[in-house]
N, C-alpha and C positions, 0 to 999 in steps of 0.2 A: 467590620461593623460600620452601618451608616451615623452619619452624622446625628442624624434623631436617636437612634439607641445609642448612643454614645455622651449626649444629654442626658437623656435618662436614666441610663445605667448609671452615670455621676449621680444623678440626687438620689435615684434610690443608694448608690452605696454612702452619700452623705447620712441619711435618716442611720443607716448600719454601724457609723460610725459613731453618732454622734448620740442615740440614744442610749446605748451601754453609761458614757459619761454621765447622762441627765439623769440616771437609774443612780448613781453612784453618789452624786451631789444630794438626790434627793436621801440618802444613806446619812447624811450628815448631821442632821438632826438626830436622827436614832444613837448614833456613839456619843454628841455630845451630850444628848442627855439619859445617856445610860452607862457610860462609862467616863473615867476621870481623864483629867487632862494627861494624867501620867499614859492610862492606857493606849490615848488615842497616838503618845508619842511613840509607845512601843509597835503600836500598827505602823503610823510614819516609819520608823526606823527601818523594821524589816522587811516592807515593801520598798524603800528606796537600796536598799542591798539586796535587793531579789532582782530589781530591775538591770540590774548590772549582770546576775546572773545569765537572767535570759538572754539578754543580746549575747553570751557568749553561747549559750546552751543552744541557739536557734543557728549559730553559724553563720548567718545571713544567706543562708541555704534558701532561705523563700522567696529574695531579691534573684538570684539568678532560677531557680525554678518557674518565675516568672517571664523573664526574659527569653530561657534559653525554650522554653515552651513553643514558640511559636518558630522557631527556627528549627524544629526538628517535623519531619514533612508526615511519618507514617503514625495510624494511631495504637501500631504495637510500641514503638518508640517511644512514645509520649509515655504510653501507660507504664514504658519501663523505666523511664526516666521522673515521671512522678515516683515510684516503687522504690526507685532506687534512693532518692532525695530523704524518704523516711525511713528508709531503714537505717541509713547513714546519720539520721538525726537522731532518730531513737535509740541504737545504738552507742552514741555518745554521752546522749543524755542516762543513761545508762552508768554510763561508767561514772558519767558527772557526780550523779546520785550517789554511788559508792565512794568517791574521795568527799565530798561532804559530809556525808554523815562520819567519814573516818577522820577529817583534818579539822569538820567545821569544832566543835566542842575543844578543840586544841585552843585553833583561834579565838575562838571566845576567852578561854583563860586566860591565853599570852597577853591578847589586846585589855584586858580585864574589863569589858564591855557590860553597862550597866544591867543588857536584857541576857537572860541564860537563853543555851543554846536550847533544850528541853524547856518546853514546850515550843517557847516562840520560832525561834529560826529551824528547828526539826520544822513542823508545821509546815512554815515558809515555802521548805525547800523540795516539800512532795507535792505543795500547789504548784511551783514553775514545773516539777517533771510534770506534771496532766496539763498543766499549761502550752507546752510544745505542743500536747497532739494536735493542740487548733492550728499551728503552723499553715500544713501542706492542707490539709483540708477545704479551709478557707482561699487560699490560693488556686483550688482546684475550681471552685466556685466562680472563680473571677475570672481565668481564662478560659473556661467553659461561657461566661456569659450569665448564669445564674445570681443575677442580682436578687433578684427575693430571697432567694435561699439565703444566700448569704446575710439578709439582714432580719430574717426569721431565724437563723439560728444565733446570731450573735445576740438580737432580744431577744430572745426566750431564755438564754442565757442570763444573759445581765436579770430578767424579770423574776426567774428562781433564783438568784444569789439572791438579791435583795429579800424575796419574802423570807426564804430558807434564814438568813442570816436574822433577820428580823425575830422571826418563830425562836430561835435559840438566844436571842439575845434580850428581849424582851419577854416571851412568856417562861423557856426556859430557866430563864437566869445563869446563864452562863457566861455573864459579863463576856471580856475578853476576849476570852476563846469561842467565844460563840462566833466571834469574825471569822478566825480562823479555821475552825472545822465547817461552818458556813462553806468557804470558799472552795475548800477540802472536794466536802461531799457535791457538792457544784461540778466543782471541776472533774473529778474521780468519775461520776457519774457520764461527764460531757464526753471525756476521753475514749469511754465507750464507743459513742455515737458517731468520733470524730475516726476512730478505727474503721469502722463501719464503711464511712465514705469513701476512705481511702481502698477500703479492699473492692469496694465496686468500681474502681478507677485506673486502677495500679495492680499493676503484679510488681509482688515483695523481688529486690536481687540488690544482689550486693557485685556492682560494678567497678573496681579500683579504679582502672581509666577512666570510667566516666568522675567516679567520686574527685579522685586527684583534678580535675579538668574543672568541678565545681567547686572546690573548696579554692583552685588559685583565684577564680572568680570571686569569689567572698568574703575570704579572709580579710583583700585590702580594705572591705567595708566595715570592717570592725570597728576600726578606729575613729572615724568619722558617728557613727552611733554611741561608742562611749564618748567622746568628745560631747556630745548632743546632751545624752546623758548628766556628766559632771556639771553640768550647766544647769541643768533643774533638779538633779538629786542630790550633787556632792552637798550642800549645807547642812544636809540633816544629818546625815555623816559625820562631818565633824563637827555640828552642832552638839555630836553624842560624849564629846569628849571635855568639851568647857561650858556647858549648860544642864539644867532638869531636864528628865524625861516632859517633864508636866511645861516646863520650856517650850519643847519642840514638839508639844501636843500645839501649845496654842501657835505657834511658829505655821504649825502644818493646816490647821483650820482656816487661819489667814489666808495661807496660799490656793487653799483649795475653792475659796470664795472668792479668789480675784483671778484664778485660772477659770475660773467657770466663763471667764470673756471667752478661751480658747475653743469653745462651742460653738460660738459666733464666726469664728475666724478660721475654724478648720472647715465648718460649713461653706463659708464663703469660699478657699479655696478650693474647695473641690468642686466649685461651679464655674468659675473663672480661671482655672487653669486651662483646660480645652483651648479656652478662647486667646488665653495668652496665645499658645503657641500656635493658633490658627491664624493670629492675625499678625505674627511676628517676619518680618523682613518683607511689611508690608511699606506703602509711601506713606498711611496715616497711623504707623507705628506707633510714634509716640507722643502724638495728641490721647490716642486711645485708652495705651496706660496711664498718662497723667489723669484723664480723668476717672479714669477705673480706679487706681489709686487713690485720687479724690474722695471719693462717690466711700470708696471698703473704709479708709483710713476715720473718715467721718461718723462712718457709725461705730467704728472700734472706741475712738475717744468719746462718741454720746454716750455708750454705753460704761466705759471706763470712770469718768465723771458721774454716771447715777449710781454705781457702786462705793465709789469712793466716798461722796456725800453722804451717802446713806449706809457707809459700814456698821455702823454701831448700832443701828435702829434693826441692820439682817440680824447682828448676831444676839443681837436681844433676842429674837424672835425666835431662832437658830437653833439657839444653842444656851447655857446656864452658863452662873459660874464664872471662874477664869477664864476662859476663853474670850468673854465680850473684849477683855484689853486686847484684843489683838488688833480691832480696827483701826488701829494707828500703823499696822503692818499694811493692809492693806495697798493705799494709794503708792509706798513706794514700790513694793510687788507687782503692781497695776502699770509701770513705767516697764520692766521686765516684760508685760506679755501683752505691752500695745506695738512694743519691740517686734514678738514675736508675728504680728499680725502685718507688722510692714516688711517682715522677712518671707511671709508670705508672697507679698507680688516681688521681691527683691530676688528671692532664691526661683520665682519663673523664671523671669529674665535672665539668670546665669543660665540655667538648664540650657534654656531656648537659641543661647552662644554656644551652648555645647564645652561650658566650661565648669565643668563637674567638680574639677581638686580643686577652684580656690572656692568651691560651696565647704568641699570637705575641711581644706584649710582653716576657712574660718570658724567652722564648728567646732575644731581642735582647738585653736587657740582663743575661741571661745569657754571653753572650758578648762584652758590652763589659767585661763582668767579670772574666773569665777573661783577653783580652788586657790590661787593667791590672794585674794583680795578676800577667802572667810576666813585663810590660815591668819592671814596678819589683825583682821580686825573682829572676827569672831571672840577671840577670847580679852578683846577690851570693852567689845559694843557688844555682844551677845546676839538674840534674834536680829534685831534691828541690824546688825552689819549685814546679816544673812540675805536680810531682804535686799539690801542695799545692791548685793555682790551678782546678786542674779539680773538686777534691771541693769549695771556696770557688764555683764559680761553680752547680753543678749545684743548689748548694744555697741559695742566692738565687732561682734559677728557681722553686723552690721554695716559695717564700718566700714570693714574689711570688704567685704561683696560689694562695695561701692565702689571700692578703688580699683575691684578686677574687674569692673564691667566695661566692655564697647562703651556701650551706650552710658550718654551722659545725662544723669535726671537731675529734671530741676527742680522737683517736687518736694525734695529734702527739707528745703529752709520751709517748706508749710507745717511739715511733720515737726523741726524746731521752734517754730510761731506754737503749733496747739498742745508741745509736750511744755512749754513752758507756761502758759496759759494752764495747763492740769495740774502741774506743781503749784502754782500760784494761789488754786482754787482749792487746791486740795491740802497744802497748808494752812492757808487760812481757814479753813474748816476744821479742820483738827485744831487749832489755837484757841477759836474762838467759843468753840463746841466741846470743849474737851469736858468741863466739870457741868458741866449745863444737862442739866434733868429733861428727859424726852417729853416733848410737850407738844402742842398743836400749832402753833404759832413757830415756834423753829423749824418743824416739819416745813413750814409752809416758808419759811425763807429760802432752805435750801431746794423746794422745788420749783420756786423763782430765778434762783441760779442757774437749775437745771433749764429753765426755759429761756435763759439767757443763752446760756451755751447752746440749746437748741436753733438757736439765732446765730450766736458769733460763729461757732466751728467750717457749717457750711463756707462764710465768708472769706475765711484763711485760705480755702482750697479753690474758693473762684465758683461755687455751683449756682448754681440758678436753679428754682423749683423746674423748669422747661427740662432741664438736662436729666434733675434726678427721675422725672417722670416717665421720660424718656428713653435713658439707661435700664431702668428697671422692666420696664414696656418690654425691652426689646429679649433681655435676658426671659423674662416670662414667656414669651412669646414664641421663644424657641422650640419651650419644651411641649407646645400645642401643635406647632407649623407641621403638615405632613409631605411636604417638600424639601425641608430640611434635609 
């Protein structure tokens, strides 16, 4: 692939990535004003134990289908070796399905879990099986080079759940379950289409050597996913066991309004990964990433600080009800996923050393992290620890990819100057804002702040308008250049 498709194959699969999310966020107002905080905890709940599922159900079968794709030379090979990837998934997923529905309803009792197994987590557990079929299909897409496709079907997707879910849940009236059979018939429906690709791609077989040969490949990757995992799902988890459902409804709305930065920050990597590792064991190394770090980090926090400020005026708007108290979740969740956006350029530069386990490492005990710190303080501090435990662990993972890198960044202590600078701002906005009725005049202070920080933040990192204008030039510029 040349360098110019290589460009743009990244931002059309950034739009494929990132529209599903902006389809989902826009979903947020429909449950919160259609269904109760209790409901939207029972969504939270069984989507964060479904997602544990799937990393087991998928294998990581689609990480090395991906890889081993291009090291196999004939395209009888390929196609047998796509064929063979799904049926070994399906197959299991298969089996998955039948100890589920035999063990899950167990578990439920034994755990004595606030949500019944029937309806909700039955539900659950037939969306992750139609969920797999997009597996290999989508991966087919990607080492074929079919970037449209790829992001034509995943919006067209996310654009029928949302209406489909909508139509059952507001004209219907089918409160709750209108999500879920939503997603049901979505999905049910997709699985079809996703068969489809597969049989025009793949011939079906069932290869032991080859399978044994993929699965030693995958399996080690397990751990580092649920690792990943335990880090953004375990709170609701065991939030389910020393709080209300209607808790970890409003617990779950917070998160989902201050992860909406990760829109911003998955976008941006996948435009500036390429370029990490095109300009990596270069002599202007790391002038480059400091300021590419600079330049990402700056708009994570403008954008982290207009959220923060203005949590309470979103969920006004949002959402009814209990849920508005949540905006005091908010800004420490916000510390959690500005985290996440410097592990962004943090986990290039491991890759780019070719030092993979202490990525994995630290996602692991990143996530031992995160469950210790809501086991001990979840059931004194409730949500509020939960938030806590997630920007605590994001930020160890952190920590940790800092200590195994070659290379030494200096850029740290800026990211320490504007996360303390966001505390600063973002507590005192909540202290002083807290009982204070939304008015025109407050508005207008906190978007004086914001134009303050529009001033100070750049300054922490050293930019100049010359450079921003510059860096952004030149990124733009790329995806035109037909020299590239």
């Amino acid at each position: 692939m040349s360098k110019k498709n290589l460009l743009k194959n990244t931002f059309i699969y950034s739009i494929g990535e990132i529209f599903p999310k902006i389809i989902s966020f826009l979903l947020l107002p429909v449950f919160t004003s259609y269904l109760t905080t209790s409901d939207y905890g029972i969504i939270s709940y069984t989507n964060s134990v479904m997602f544990f599922l799937l990393v087991i159900a998928s294998l990581a079968l689609n990480t090395y289908l991906l890889r081993e794709y291009f090291n196999t030379e004939s395209q009888m090979e390929r196609e047998k070796l796509i064929g063979n990837v799904f049926t070994v998934t399906l197959l299991f997923n298969l089996f998955l399905l039948i100890v589920s529905f035999t063990l899950g309803p167990l578990i439920v009792k034994y755990a004595q879990l606030k949500i019944s197994f029937f309806p909700y987590f039955s539900l659950s557990i037939l969306n992750n099986f139609f969920e797999v079929f997009s597996i290999v299909p989508l991966i087919i897409f990607r080492v074929k080079e079919k970037a449209i496709f790829y992001v034509v079907t995943n919006s067209l997707r996310a654009i029928l759940l949302f209406v489909v879910t909508y139509v059952l849940i507001v004209h219907f009236k089918w409160g709750i379950l209108g999500n879920f059979y939503g997603r049901l018939f979505v999905n049910g429906g997709f699985a079809i289409v996703y068969i489809f690709i597969v049989l025009r791609h793949a011939k079906l077989n069932i290869n032991f050597k080859l399978a044994k040969k993929a699965l030693k490949f995958s399996l080690p990757l397990i751990p580092g996913s649920i690792g990943f995992l335990l880090m953004s799902m375990s709170d609701r988890i065991i939030l389910e066991r020393y709080v209300s459902l209607s808790d970890i409804g409003v617990y779950s709305v917070a998160y989902t309004i201050a992860f909406s930065l990760s829109i911003i920050i998955q976008g941006g990597y996948r435009s500036f990964e390429p370029e990490i590792y095109r300009e990596y064991g270069k002599e202007n190394f790391i002038v480059f990433i400091e300021k590419l770090h600079g330049l990402f980090m700056t708009v994570i926090f403008l954008i982290a600080i207009g959220l923060s400020l203005f949590a309470k005026e979103m969920l006004l708007i949002m959402t009814k009800g209990g849920f508005v108290s949540g905006y005091i979740l908010i800004p420490i969740i916000l510390v959690g996923v500005i985290a996440t956006g410097q592990n962004a350029i943090l986990g290039s530069i491991i890759i780019a050393e070719n030092k993979t386990k202490v990525s994995s490492y630290a996602t692991i005990f990143g996530g031992v992290v995160s469950i210790l710190f809501n086991l001990l303080l979840i059931p004194v501090y409730g949500i509020y620890s939960a938030a806590f435990a997630t920007a605590v662990a994001y930020l160890v993972m952190n920590l940790i990819i800092i200590k195994g890198m070659d290379m030494k960044v200096r850029f740290i202590k800026f990211d320490i100057i504007s996360i303390l600078y966001f505390a600063f701002l973002s507590i005192g906005a909540i202290y002083f804002f807290n009982n204070v009725k939304l008015s025109i005049p407050i508005i207008m202070i906190k978007f004086g702040l914001f134009l303050a920080s529009l001033f100070l933040i750049p300054k922490f990192y050293n930019l100049n308008q010359d450079f921003i204008r510059n860096i952004l030039g030149k990124f733009l510029f790329k995806f035109k250049r037909s020299d590239v």
